[in-house]
PDB file of N, CA, C and O in Angstrom, chain B, residues numbered from 101:
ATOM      1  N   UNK B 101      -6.864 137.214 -53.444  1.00  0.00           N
ATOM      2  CA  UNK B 101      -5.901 136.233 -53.848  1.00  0.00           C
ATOM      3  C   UNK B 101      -5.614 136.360 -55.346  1.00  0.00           C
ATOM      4  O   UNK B 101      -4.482 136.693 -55.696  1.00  0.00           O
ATOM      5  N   UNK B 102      -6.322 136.179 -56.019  1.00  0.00           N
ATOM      6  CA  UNK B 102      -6.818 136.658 -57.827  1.00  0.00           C
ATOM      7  C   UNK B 102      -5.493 137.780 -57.280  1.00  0.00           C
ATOM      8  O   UNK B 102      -4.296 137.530 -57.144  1.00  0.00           O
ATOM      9  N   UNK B 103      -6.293 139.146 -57.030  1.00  0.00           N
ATOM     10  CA  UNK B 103      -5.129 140.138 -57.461  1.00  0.00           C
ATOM     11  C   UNK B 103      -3.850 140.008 -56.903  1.00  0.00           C
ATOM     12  O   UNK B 103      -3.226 140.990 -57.304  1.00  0.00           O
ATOM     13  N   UNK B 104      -3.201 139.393 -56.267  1.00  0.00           N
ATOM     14  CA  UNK B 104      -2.177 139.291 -55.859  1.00  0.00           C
ATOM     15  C   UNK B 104      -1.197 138.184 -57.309  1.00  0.00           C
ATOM     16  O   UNK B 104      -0.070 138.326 -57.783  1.00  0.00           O
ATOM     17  N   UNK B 105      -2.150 137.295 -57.559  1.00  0.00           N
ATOM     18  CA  UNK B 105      -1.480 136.097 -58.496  1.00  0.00           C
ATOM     19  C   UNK B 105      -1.308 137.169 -59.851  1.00  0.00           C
ATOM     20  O   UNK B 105      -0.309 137.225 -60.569  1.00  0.00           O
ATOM     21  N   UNK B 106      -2.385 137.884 -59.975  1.00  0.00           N
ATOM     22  CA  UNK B 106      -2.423 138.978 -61.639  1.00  0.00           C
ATOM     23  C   UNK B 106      -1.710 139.610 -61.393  1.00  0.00           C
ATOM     24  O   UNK B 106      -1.045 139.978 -62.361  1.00  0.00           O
ATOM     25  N   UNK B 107      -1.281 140.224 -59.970  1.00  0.00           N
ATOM     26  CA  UNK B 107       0.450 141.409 -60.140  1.00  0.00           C
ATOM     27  C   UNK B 107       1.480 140.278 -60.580  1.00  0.00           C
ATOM     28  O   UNK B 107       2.057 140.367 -61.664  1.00  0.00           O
ATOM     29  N   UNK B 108       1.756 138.924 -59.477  1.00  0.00           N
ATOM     30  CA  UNK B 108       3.102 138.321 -59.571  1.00  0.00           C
ATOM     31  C   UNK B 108       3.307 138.065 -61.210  1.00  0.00           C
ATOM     32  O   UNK B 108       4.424 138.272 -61.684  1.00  0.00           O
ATOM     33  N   UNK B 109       2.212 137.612 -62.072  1.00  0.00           N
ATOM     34  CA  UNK B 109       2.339 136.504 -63.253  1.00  0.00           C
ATOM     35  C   UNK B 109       1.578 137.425 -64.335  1.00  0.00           C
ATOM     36  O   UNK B 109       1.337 136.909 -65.426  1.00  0.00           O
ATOM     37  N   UNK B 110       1.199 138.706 -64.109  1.00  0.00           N
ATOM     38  CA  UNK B 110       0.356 139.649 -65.833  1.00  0.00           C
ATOM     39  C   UNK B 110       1.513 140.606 -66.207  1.00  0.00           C
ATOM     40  O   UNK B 110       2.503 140.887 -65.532  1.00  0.00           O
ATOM     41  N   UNK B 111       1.224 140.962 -67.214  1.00  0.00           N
ATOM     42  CA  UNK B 111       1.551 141.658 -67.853  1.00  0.00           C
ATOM     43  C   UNK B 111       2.326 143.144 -67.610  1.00  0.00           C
ATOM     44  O   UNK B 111       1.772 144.202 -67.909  1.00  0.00           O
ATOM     45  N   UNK B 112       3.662 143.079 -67.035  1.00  0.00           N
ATOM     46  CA  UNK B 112       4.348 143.838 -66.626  1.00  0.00           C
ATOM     47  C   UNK B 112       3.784 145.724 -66.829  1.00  0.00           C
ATOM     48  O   UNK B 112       3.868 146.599 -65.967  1.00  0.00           O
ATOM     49  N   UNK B 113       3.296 145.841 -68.091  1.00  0.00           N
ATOM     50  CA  UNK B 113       3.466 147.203 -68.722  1.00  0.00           C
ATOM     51  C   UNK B 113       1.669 147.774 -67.974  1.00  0.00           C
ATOM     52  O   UNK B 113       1.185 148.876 -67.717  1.00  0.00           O
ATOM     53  N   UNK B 114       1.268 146.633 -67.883  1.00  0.00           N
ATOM     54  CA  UNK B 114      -0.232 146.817 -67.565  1.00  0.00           C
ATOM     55  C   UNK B 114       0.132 147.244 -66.238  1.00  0.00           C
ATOM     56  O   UNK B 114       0.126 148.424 -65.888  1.00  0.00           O
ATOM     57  N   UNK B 115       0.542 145.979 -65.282  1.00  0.00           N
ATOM     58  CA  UNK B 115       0.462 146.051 -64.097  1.00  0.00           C
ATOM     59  C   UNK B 115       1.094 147.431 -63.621  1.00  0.00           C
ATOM     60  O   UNK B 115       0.439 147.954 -62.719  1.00  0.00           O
ATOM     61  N   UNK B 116       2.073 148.044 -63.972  1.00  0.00           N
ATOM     62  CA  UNK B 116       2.829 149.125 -63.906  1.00  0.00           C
ATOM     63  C   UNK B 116       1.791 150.335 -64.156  1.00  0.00           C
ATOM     64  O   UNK B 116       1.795 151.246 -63.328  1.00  0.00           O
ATOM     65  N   UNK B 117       0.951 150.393 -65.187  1.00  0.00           N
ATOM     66  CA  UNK B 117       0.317 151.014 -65.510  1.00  0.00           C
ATOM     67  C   UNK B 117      -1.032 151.462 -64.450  1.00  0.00           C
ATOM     68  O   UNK B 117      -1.383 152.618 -64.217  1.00  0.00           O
ATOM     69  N   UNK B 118      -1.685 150.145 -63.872  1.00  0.00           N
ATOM     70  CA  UNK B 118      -2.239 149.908 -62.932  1.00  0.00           C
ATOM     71  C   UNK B 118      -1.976 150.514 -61.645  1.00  0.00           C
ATOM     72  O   UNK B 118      -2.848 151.101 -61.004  1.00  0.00           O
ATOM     73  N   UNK B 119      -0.500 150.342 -61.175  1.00  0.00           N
ATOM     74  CA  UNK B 119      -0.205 150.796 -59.731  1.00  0.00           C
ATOM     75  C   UNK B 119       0.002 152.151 -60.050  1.00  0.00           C
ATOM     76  O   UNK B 119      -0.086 152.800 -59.008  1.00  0.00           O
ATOM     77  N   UNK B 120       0.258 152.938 -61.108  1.00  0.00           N
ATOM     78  CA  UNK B 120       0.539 154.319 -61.033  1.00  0.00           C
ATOM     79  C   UNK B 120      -1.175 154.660 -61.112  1.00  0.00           C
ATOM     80  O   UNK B 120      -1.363 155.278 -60.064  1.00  0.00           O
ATOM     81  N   UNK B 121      -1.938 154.604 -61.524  1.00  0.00           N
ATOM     82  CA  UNK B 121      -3.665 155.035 -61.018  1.00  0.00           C
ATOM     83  C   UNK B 121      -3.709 154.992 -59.848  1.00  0.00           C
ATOM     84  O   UNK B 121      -3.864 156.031 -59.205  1.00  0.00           O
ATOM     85  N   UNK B 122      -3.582 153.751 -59.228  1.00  0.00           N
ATOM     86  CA  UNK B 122      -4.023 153.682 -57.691  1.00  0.00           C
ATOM     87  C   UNK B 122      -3.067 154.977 -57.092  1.00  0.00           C
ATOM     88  O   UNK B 122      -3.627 155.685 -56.255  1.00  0.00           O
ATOM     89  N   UNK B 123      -1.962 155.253 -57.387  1.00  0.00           N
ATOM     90  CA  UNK B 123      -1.023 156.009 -56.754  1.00  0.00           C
ATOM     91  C   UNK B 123      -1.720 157.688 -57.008  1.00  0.00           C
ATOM     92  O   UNK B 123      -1.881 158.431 -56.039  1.00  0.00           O
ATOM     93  N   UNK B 124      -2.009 158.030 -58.134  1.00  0.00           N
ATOM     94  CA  UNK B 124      -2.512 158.540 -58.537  1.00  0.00           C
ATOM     95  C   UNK B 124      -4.299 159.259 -57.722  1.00  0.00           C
ATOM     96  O   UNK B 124      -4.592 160.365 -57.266  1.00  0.00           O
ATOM     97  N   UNK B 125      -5.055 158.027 -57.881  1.00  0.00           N
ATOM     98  CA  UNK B 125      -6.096 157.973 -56.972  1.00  0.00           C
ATOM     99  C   UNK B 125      -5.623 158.298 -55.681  1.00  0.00           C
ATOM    100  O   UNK B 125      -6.163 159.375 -55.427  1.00  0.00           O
ATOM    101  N   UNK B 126      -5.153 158.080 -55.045  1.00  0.00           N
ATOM    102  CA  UNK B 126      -4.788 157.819 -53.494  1.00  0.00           C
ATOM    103  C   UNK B 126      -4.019 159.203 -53.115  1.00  0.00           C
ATOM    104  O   UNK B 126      -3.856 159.595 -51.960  1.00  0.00           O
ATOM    105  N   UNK B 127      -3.602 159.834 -54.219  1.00  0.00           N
ATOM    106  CA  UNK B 127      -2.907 161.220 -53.335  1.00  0.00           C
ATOM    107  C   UNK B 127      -3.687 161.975 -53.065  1.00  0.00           C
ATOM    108  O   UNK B 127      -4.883 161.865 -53.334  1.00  0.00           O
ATOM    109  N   UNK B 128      -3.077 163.050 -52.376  1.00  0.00           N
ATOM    110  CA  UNK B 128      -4.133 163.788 -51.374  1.00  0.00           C
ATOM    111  C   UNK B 128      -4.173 164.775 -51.980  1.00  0.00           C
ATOM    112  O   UNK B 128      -3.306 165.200 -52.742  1.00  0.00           O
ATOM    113  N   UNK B 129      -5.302 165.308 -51.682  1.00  0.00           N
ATOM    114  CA  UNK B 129      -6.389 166.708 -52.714  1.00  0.00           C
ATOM    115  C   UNK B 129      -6.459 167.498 -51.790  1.00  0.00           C
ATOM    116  O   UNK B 129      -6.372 167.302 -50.577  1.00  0.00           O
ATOM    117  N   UNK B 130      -6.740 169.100 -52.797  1.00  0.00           N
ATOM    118  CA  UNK B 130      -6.937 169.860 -51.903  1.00  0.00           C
ATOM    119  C   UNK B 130      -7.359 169.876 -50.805  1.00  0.00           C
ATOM    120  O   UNK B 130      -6.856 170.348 -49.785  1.00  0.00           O
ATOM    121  N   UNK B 131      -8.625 169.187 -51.013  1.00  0.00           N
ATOM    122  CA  UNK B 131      -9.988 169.139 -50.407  1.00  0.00           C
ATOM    123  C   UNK B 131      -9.631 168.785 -49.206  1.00  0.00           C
ATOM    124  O   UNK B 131     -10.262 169.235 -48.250  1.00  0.00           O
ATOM    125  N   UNK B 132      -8.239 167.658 -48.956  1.00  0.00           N
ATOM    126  CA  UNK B 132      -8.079 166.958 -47.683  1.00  0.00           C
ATOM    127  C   UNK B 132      -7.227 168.242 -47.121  1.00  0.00           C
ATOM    128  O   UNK B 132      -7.041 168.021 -45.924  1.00  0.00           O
ATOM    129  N   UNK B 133      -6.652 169.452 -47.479  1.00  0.00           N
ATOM    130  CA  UNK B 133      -6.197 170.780 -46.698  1.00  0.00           C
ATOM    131  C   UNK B 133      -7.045 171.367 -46.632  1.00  0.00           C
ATOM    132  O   UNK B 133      -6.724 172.468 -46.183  1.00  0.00           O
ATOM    133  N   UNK B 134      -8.448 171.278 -46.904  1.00  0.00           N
ATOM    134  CA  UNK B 134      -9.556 172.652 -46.444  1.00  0.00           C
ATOM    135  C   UNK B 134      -9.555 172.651 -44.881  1.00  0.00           C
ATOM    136  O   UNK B 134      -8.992 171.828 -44.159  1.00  0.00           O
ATOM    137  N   UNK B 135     -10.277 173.708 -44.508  1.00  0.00           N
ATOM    138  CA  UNK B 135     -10.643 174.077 -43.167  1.00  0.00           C
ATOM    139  C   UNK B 135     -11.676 173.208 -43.370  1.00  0.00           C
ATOM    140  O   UNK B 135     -11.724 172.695 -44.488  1.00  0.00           O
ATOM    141  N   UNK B 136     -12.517 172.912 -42.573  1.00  0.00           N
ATOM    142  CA  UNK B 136     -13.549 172.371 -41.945  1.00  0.00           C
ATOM    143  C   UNK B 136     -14.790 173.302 -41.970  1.00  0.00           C
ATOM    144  O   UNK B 136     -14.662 174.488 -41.666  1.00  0.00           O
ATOM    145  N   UNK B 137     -15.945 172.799 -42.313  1.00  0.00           N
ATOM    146  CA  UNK B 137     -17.212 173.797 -43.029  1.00  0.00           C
ATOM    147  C   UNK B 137     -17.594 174.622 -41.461  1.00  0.00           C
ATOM    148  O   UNK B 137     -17.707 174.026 -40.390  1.00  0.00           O
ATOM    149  N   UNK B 138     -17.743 176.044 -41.650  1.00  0.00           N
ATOM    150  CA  UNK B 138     -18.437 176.553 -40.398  1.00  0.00           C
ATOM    151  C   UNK B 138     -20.049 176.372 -40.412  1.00  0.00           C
ATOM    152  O   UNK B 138     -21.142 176.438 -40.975  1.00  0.00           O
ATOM    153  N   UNK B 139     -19.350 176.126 -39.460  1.00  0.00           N
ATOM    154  CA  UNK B 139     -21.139 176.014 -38.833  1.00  0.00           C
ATOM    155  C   UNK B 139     -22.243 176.475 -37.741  1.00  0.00           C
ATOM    156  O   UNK B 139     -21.883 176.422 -36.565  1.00  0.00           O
ATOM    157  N   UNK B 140     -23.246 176.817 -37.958  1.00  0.00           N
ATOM    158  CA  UNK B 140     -23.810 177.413 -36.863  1.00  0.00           C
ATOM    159  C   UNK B 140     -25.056 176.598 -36.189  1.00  0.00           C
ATOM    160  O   UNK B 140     -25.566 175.732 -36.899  1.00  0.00           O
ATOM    161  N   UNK B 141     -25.668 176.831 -34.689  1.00  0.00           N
ATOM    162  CA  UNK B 141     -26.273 176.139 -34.081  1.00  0.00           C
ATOM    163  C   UNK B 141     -27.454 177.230 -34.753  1.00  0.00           C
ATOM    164  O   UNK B 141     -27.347 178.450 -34.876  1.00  0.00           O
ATOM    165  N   UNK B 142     -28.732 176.244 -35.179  1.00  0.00           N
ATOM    166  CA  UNK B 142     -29.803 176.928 -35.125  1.00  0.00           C
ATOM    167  C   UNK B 142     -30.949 177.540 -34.232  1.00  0.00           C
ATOM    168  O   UNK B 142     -31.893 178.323 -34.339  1.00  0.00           O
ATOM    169  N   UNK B 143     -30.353 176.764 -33.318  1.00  0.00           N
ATOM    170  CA  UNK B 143     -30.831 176.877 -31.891  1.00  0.00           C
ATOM    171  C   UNK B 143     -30.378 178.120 -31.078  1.00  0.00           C
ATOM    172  O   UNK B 143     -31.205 179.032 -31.041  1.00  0.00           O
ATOM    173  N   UNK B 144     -29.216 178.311 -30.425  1.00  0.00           N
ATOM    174  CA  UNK B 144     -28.550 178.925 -29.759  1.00  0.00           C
ATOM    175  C   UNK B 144     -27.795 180.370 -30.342  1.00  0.00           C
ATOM    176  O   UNK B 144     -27.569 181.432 -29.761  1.00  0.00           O
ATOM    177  N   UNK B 145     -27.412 179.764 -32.251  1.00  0.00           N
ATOM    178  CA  UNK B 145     -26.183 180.538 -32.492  1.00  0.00           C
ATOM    179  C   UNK B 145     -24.665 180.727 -32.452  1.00  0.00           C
ATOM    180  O   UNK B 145     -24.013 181.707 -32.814  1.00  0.00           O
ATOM    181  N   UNK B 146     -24.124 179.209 -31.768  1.00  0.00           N
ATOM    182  CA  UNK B 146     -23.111 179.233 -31.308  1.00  0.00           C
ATOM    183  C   UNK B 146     -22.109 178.353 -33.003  1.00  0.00           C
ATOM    184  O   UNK B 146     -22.521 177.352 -33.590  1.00  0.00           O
ATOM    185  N   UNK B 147     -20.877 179.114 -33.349  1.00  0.00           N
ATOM    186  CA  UNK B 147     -20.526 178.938 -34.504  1.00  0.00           C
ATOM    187  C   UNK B 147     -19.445 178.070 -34.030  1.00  0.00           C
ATOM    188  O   UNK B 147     -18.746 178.248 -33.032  1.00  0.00           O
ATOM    189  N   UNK B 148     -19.394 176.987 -34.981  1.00  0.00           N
ATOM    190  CA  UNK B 148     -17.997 175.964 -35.056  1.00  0.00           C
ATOM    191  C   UNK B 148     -18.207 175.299 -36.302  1.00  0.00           C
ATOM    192  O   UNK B 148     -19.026 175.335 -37.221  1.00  0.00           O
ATOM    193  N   UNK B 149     -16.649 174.369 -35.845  1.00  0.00           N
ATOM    194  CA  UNK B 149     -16.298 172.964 -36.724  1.00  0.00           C
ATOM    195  C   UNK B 149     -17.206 172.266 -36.689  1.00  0.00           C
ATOM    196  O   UNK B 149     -17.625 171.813 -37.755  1.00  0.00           O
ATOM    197  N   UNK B 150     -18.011 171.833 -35.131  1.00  0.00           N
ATOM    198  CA  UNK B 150     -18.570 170.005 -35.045  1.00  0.00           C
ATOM    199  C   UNK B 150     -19.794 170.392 -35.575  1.00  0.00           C
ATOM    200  O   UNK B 150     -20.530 171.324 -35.900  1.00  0.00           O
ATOM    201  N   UNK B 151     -19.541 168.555 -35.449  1.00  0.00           N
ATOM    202  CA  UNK B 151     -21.294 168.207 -35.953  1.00  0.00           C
ATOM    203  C   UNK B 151     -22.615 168.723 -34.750  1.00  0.00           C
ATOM    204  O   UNK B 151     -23.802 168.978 -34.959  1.00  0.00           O
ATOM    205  N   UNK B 152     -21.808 168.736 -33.469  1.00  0.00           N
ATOM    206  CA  UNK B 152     -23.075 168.551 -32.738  1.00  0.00           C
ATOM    207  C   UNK B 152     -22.720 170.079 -31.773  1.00  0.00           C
ATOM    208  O   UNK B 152     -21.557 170.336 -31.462  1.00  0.00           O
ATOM    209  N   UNK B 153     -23.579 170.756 -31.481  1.00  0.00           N
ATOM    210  CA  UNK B 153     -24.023 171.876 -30.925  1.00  0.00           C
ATOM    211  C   UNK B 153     -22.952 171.537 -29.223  1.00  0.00           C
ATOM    212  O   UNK B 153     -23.544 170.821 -28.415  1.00  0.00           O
ATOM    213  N   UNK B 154     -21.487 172.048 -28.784  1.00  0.00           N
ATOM    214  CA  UNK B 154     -21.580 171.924 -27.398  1.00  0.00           C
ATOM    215  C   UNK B 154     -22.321 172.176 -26.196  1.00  0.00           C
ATOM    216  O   UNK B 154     -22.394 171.393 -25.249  1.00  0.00           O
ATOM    217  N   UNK B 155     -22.969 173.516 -26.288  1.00  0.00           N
ATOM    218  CA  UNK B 155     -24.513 174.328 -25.635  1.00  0.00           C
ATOM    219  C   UNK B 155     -25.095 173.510 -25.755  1.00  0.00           C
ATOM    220  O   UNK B 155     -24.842 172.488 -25.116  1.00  0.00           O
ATOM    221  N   UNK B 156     -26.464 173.594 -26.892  1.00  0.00           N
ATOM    222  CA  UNK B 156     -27.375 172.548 -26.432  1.00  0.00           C
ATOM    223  C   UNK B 156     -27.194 170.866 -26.318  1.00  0.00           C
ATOM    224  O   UNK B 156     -28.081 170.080 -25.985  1.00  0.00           O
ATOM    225  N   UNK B 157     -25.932 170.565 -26.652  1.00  0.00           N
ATOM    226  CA  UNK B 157     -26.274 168.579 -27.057  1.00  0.00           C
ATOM    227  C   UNK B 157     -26.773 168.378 -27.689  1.00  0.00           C
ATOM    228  O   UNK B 157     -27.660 167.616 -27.306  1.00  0.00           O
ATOM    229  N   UNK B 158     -26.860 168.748 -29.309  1.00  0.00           N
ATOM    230  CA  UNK B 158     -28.040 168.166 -30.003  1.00  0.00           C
ATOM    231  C   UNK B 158     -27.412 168.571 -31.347  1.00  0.00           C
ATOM    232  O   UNK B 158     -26.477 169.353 -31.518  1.00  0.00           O
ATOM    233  N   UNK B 159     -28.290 167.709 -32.500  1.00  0.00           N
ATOM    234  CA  UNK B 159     -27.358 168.219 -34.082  1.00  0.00           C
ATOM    235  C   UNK B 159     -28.123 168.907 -34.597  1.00  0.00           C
ATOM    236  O   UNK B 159     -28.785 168.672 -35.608  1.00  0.00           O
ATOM    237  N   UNK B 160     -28.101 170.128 -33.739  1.00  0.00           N
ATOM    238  CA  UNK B 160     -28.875 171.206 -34.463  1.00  0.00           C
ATOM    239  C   UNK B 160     -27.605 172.166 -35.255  1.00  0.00           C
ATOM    240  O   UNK B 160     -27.788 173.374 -35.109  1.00  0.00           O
ATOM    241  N   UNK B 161     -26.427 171.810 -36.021  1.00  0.00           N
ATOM    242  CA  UNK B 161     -25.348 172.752 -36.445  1.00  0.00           C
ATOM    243  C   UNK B 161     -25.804 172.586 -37.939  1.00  0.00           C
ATOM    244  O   UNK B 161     -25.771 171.495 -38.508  1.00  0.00           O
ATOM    245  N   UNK B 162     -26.138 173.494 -38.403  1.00  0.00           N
ATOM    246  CA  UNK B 162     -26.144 173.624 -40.011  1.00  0.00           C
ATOM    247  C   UNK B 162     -25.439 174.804 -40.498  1.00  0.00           C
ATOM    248  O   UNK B 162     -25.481 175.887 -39.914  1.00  0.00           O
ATOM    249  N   UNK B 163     -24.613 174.526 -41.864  1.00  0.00           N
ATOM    250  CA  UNK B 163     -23.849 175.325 -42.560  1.00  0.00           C
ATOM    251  C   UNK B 163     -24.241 177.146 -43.006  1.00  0.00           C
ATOM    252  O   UNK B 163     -25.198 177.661 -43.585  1.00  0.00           O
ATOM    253  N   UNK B 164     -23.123 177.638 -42.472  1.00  0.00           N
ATOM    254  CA  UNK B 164     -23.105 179.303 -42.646  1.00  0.00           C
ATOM    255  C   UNK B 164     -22.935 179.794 -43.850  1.00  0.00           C
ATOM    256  O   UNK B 164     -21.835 180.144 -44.278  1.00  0.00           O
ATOM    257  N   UNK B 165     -24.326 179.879 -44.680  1.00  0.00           N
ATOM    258  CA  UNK B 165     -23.956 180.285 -46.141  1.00  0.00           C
ATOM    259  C   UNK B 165     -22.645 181.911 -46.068  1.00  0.00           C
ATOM    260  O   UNK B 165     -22.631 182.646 -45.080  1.00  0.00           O
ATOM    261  N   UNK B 166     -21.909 182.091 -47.033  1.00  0.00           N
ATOM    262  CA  UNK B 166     -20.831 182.524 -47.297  1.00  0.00           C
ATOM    263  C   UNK B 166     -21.163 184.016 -46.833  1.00  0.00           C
ATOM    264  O   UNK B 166     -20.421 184.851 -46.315  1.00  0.00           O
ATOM    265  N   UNK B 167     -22.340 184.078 -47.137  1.00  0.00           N
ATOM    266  CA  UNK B 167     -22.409 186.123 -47.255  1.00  0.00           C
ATOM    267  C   UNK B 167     -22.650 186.344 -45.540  1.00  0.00           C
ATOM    268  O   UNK B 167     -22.466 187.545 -45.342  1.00  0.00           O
ATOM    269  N   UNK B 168     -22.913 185.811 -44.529  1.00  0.00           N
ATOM    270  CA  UNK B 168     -23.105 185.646 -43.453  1.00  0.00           C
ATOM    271  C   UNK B 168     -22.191 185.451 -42.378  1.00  0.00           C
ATOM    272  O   UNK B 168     -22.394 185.710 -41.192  1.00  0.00           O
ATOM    273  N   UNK B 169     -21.013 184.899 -42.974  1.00  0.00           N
ATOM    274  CA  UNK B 169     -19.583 184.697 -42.149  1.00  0.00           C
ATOM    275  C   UNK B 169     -18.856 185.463 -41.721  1.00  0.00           C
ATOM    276  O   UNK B 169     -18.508 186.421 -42.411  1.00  0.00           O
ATOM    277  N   UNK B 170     -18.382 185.279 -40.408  1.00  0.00           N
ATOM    278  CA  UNK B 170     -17.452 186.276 -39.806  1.00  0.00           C
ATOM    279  C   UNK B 170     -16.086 185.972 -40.418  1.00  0.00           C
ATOM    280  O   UNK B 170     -15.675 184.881 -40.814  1.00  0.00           O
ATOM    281  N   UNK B 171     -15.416 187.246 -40.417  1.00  0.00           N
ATOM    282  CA  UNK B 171     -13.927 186.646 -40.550  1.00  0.00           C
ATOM    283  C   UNK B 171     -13.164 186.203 -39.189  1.00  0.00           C
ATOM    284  O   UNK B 171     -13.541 186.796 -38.178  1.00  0.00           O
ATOM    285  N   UNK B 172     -12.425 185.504 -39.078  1.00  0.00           N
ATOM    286  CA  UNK B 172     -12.108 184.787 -37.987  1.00  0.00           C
ATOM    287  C   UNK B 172     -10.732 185.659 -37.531  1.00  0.00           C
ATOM    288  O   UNK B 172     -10.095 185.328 -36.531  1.00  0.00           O
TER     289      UNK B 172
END
């Protein structure tokens, strides 16, 4: 409620100043176009996206250090 009354009634140059950060903050980063980390089952061997192993059922998927990766 507060921030709604401090946009209608503060300080124009501030508030302006204010919504361009959030705008700022809020755009999208590389990071949100990466691929998705590969991963491998430690168990089985079977390489993907998910968290959880489809073969065994279980969160045995941990990350494929770089020198180890297939090219796809």
């Amino acid at each position: 409620m507060f921030w709604l009354w401090d946009r209608l009634t503060g300080d124009p140059d501030r508030v302006a100043e204010e919504m361009r950060a959030e705008d700022t903050a809020r755009a999208p980063t590389d990071e949100d176009d990466a691929a998705p980390p590969a991963l491998r089952c430690r168990v089985c061997g079977y390489e993907g996206a998910e968290r959880f192993c489809p073969t065994c059922l279980a969160g045995t998927m941990v990350p494929i250090p770089l020198r180890d990766r297939t090219p796809r």
